[in-house]
C-alpha positions as CSV (number, residue, x, y, z in Angstrom):
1,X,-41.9,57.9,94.6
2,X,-38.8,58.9,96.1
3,X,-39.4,62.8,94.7
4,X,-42.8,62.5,95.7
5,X,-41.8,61.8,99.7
6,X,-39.0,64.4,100.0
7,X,-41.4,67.0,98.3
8,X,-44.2,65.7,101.2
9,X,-41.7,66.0,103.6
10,X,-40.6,69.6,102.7
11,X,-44.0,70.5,102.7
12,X,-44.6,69.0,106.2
13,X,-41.6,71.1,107.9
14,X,-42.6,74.3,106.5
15,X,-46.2,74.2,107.7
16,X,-45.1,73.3,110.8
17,X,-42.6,75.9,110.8
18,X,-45.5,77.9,109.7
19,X,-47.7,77.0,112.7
20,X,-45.0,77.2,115.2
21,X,-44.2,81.0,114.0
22,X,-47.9,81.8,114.2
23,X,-48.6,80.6,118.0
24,X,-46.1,82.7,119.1
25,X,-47.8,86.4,119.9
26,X,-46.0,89.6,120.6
27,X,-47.6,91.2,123.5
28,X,-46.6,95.0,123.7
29,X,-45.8,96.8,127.1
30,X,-45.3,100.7,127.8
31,X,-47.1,103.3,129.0
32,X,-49.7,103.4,125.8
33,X,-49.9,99.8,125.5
34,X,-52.6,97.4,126.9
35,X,-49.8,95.9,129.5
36,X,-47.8,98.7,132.0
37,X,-45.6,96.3,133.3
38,X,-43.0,93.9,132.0
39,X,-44.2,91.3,134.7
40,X,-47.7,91.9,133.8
41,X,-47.0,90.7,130.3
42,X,-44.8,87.8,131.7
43,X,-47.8,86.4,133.5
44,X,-50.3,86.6,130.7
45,X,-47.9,85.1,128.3
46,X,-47.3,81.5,126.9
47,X,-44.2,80.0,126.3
48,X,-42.6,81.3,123.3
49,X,-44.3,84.9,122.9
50,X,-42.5,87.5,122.8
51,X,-42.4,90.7,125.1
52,X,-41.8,94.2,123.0
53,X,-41.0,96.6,125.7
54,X,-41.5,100.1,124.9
55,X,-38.9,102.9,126.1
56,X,-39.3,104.1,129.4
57,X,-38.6,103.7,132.9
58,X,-39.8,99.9,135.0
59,X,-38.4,99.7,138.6
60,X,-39.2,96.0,138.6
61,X,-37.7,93.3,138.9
62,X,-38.9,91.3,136.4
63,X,-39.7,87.1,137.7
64,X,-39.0,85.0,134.5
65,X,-41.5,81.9,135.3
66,X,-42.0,81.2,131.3
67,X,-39.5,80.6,128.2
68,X,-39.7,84.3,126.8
69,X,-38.4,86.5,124.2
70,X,-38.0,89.5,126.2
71,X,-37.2,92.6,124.3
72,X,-36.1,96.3,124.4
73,X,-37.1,99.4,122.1
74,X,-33.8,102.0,122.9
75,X,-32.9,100.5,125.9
76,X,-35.9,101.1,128.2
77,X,-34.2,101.4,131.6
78,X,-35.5,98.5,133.8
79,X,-34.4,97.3,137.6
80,X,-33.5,93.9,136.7
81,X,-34.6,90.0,135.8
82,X,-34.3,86.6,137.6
83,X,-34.8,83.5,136.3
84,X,-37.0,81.5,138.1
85,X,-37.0,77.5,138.8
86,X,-35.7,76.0,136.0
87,X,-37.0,78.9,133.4
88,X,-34.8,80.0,130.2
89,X,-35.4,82.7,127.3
90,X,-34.0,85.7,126.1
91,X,-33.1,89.0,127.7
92,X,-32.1,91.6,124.8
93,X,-31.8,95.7,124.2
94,X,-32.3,96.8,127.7
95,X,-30.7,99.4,130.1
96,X,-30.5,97.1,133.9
97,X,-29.7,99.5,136.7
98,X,-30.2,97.7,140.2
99,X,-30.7,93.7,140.4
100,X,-28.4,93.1,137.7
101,X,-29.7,89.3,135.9
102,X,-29.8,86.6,138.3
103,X,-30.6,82.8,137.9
104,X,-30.2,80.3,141.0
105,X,-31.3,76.6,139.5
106,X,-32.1,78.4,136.1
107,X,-32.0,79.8,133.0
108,X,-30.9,76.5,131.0
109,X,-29.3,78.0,127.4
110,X,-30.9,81.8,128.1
111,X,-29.1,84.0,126.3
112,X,-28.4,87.5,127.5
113,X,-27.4,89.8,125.0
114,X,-26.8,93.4,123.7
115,X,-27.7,95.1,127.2
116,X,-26.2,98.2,129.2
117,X,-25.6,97.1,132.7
118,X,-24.9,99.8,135.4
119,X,-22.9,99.3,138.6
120,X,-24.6,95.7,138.8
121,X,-24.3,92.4,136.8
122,X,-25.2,88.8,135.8
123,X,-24.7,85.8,138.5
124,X,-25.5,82.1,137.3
125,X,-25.2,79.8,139.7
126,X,-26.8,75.9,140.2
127,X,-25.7,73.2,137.7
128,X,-29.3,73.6,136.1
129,X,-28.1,77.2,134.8
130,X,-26.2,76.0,132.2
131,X,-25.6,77.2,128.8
132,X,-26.3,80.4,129.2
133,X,-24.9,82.8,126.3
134,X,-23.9,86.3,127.3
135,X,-23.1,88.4,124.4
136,X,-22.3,91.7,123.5
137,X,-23.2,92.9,126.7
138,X,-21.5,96.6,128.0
139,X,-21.2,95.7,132.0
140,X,-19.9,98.8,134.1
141,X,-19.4,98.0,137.6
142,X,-20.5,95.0,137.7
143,X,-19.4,91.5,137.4
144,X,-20.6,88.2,135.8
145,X,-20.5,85.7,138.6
146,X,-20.5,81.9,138.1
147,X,-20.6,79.3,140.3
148,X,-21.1,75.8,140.0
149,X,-22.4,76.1,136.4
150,X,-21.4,74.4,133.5
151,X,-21.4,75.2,129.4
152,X,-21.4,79.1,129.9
153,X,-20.3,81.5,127.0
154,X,-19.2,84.9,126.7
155,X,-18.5,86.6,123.8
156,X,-18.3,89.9,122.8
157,X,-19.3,92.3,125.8
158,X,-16.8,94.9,127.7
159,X,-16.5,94.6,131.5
160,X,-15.2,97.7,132.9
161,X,-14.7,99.6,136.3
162,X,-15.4,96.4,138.7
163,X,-13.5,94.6,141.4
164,X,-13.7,91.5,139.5
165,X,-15.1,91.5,135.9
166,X,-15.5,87.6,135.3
167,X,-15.6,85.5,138.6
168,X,-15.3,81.8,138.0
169,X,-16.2,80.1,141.5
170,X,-16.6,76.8,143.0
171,X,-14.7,74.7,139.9
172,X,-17.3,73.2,137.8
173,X,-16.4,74.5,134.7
174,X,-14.0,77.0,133.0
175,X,-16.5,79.0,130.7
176,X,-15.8,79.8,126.8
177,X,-14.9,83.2,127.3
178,X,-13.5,85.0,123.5
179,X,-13.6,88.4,122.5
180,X,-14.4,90.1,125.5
181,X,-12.7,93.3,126.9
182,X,-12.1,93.7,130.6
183,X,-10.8,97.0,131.6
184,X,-10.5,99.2,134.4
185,X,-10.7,96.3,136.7
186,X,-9.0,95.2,139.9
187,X,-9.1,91.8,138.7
188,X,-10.1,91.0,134.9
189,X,-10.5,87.4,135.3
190,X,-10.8,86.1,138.7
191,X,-11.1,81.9,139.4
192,X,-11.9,81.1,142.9
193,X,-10.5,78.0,144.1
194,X,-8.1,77.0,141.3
195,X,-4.8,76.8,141.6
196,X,-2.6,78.4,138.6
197,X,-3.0,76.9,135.5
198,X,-2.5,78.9,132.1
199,X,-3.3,75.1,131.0
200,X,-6.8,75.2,131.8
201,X,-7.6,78.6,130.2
202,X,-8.0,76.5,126.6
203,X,-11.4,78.4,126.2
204,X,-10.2,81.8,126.6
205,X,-9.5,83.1,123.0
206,X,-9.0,86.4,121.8
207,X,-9.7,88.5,124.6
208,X,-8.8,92.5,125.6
209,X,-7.5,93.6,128.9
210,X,-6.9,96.9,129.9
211,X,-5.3,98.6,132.5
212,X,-6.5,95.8,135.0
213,X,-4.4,95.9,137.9
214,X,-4.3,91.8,137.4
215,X,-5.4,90.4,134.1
216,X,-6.3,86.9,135.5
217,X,-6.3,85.7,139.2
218,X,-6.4,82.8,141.2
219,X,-7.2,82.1,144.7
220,X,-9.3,82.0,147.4
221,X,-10.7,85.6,147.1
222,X,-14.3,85.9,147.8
223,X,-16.4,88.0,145.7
């Protein structure tokens, strides 16, 4: 009997698995495809679809009202993406050349990963943006802001060529930040209102920085 309930039970997760994989559709955008615009396909989706964006050129700044799978095919260069009330999902394989990735009040465990970011960046800030992953992101001139957020990680992207390439502000949380270069950079690692503490930095492992003119800072510096 015992067999018999595991075996029913086995059976029972994989067709839900099943059923869960199969609601979710792919909606395609590009110039050839039924939707022109990232936000047009964002709109018309449901929650867990996911958003195949052809390459090519969006000046739009893409309003993330849905949990998403939002990807890139080569890095289609695109303006940017927000987060919006309390929204989440995934931003991956694009080139972001304005706006950066913003979430105010937002983007609960999103993850942000394997995108070019050019003379902008990613800011998080509200305690309901927390969780976020950002990984193996290549961030020139720009900076990942935080403030007041809580649970953050960052692994694996390269910060170069920015005033400050990780700004910690307003003392909620020290992120887990490991394996992450920061080069080129006035200030590295820059945490605004702490007072020196190697102590705290527990959750920075394994990190590169080069030719900063400060590896890590403290202070009152605004960003």
């Amino acid at each position: 009997m015992k067999t018999n309930k595991v075996i029913l039970t086995s059976v029972m997760l994989i067709l839900l698995l099943l059923a869960s994989t199969a609601s979710a559709a792919t909606l395609n955008v590009g110039s050839k495809e039924k939707y022109k615009t990232i936000q047009s396909a964002v709109n018309a989706a449901i929650p867990g679809d996911i958003i195949q964006v052809a390459s090519g050129t969006y000046k739009e700044n893409v309003k993330i009202t849905k949990e998403l799978y939002i990807v890139g095919t080569k890095y289609p260069n695109v303006y940017g993406f927000y987060y919006d009330k309390g929204k989440s999902g995934t931003i991956n394989g694009f080139t972001i050349t304005k706006k950066g990735v913003t979430a105010n009040n937002a983007g609960a465990n999103a993850i942000i990963r394997n995108n070019y970011f050019n003379n902008c960046g990613i800011t998080l800030q509200g305690k309901s943006s927390y969780g976020v992953t950002v990984m193996n992101n290549q961030i020139k001139g720009g900076t990942v802001a935080l403030y007041n957020t809580y649970g953050q990680t960052l692994k694996g992207n390269t910060i170069s060529n920015s005033k400050y390439g990780l700004y910690v502000g307003d003392k909620k949380s020290i992120p887990t930040v490991t394996k992450n270069t920061f080069k080129n950079c006035n200030y590295g690692v820059y945490l605004y209102g702490w007072k020196q503490n190697p102590g705290k930095l527990i959750t920075f492992t394994d990190n590169s920085y080069i030719k900063n003119k400060v590896n890590i800072g403290w202070g009152m510096n605004k960003l």
